[in-house]
N, C-alpha and C positions, 0 to 999 in steps of 0.2 A: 480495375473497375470497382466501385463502392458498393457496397448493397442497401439495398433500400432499408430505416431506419424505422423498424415497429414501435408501436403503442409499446409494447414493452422495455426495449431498447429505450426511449425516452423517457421510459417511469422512472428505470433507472440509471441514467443520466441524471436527470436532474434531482432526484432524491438524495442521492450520495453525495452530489459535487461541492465541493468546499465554496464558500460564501465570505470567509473572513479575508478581508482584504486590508493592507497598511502601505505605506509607504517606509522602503529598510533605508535607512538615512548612512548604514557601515558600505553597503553598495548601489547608493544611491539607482534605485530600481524600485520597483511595484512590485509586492511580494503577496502572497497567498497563503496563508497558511491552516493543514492541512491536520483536521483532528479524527482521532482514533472512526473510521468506518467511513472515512469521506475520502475522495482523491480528486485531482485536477489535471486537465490538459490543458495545454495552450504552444499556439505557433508564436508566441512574441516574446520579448524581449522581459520574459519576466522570472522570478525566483518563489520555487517552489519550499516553504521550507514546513519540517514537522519535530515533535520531541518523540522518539522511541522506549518504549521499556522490555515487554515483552511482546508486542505487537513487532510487524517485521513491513516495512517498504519496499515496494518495487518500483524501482527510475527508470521508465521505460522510455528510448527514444528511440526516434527515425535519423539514424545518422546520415542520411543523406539528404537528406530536409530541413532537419535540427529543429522540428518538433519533436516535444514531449512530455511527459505526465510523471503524477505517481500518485501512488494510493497510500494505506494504511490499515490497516487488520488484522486481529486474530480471529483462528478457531476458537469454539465453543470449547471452554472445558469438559472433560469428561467424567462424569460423577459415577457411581453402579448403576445407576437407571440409564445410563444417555443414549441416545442412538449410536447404530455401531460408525467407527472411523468414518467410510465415504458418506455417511450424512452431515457428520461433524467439516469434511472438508469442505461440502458445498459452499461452504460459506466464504473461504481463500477462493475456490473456483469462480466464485462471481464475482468477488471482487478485481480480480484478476482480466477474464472476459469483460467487465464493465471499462477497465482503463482501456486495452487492446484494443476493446468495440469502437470506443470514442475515438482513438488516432485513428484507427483506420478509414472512419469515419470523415475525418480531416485530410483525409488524403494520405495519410502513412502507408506504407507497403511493408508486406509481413516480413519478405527475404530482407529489410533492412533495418529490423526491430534490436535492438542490444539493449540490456539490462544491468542496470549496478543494485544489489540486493542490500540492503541492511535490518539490524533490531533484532528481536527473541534473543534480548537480556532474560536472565532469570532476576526480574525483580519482585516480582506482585508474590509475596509470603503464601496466602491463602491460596495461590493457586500453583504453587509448586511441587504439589504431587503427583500432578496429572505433564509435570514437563510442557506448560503450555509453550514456552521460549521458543524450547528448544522443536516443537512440532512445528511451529510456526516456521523457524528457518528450515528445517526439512523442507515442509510444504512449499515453499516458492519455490527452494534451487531444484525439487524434483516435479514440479508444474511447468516450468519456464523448461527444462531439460524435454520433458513428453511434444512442446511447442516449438523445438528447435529456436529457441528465442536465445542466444548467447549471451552467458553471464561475463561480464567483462572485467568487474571490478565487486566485491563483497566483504562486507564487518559483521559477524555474526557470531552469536553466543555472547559469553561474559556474564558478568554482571552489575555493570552500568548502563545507565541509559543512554540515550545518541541523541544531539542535536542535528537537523542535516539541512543542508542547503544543496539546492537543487537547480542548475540553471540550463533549461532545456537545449537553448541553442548554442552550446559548448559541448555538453555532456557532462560539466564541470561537477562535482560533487564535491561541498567539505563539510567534514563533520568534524564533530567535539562531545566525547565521552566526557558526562556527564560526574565525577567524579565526587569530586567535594563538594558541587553543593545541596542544597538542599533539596529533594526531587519529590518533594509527596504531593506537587501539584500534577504530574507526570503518571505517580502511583494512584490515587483518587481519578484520575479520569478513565485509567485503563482500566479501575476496577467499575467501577458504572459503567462502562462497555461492557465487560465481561457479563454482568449481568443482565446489561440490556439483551446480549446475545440469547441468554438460558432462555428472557423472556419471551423471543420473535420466533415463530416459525420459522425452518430453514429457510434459506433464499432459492423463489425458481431457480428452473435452468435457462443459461441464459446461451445459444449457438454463437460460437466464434463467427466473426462475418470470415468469406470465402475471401 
């Protein structure tokens, strides 16, 4: 059974959900694509795709439905002043509960939720002290673990970034590390995230639906 969909549930819904839409002419499909603090669900015939650096993806589907979503996000960096760790995770946690919310919301069931994780490259220089990459892969594989949500397939760490394609009603996932070419469009976005992050309040709490 679904549960009913709050004022808050719907703030963020539509606040986060990715809006760029193209037509991918390499698999002739309708594709979405998904930037640093936005994520998408969808039951159809469509391709979710994003670029990774240090931010980290979770491709969450209903394998018996063959819907499914993903997001995109990092933690807050951690400076000497910042709030301690579970303030700095709220922010994976909602983003996380926001994807979940939504399939579920679509009819998904939780005993048939599977995840393929990727990203937390160490790319972004100025913020490689604090090991954002690598918190960020932490934080999903041991969020999705506390959820019993099973990780099925994951690329994590390194340090290049990921291209990923995502096509829900498969589960299909390919990616292409990012190697040679040129990535400071990749690097500039995630660093304007990172600081939009310092800028906003953490994010409510956001209840799993039952």
């Amino acid at each position: 059974m679904n549960a009913i969909m709050t004022r808050a549930d719907e703030q963020a819904f539509s606040r986060h959900l990715a809006t760029n839409r193209y037509f991918d002419r390499s698999f002739d499909v309708e594709a979405i694509k998904i930037l640093p603090g936005e994520y998408f669900v969808t039951e159809g015939n469509e391709v979710l795709v994003t670029v990774l650096g240090s931010c980290v993806s979770a491709c969450i589907r209903d394998a018996r439905r063959g819907m499914g979503g993903m997001n995109h996000f990092m933690l807050p960096s951690r400076g000497p002043s910042a709030p301690v760790v579970s303030a700095s995770a709220r922010y994976g946690a909602f983003a996380m509960e926001t994807l979940i919310n939504h399939l579920l919301k679509l009819g998904a069931r939780r005993e048939d939720l599977e995840a393929k994780v990727f990203g937390g490259a160490r790319v972004l220089a100025s913020l490689t002290a604090s090991d954002v990459g690598e918190r960020n892969a932490e934080f999903v594989c041991n969020y999705l673990a506390r959820e019993n949500i099973p990780v099925i397939a994951e690329d994590l760490y390194d340090v290049y970034p990921r291209k990923l394609y995502f096509f829900p009603p498969s589960g299909r996932v390919l990616m292409k590390k990012l190697v040679t070419r040129d990535n400071r469009t990749v690097l500039d976005r995630e660093r304007d995230y990172a600081e939009q992050l310092r800028d906003e309040p953490v994010a409510g709490d956001v209840e799993l639906f039952g």
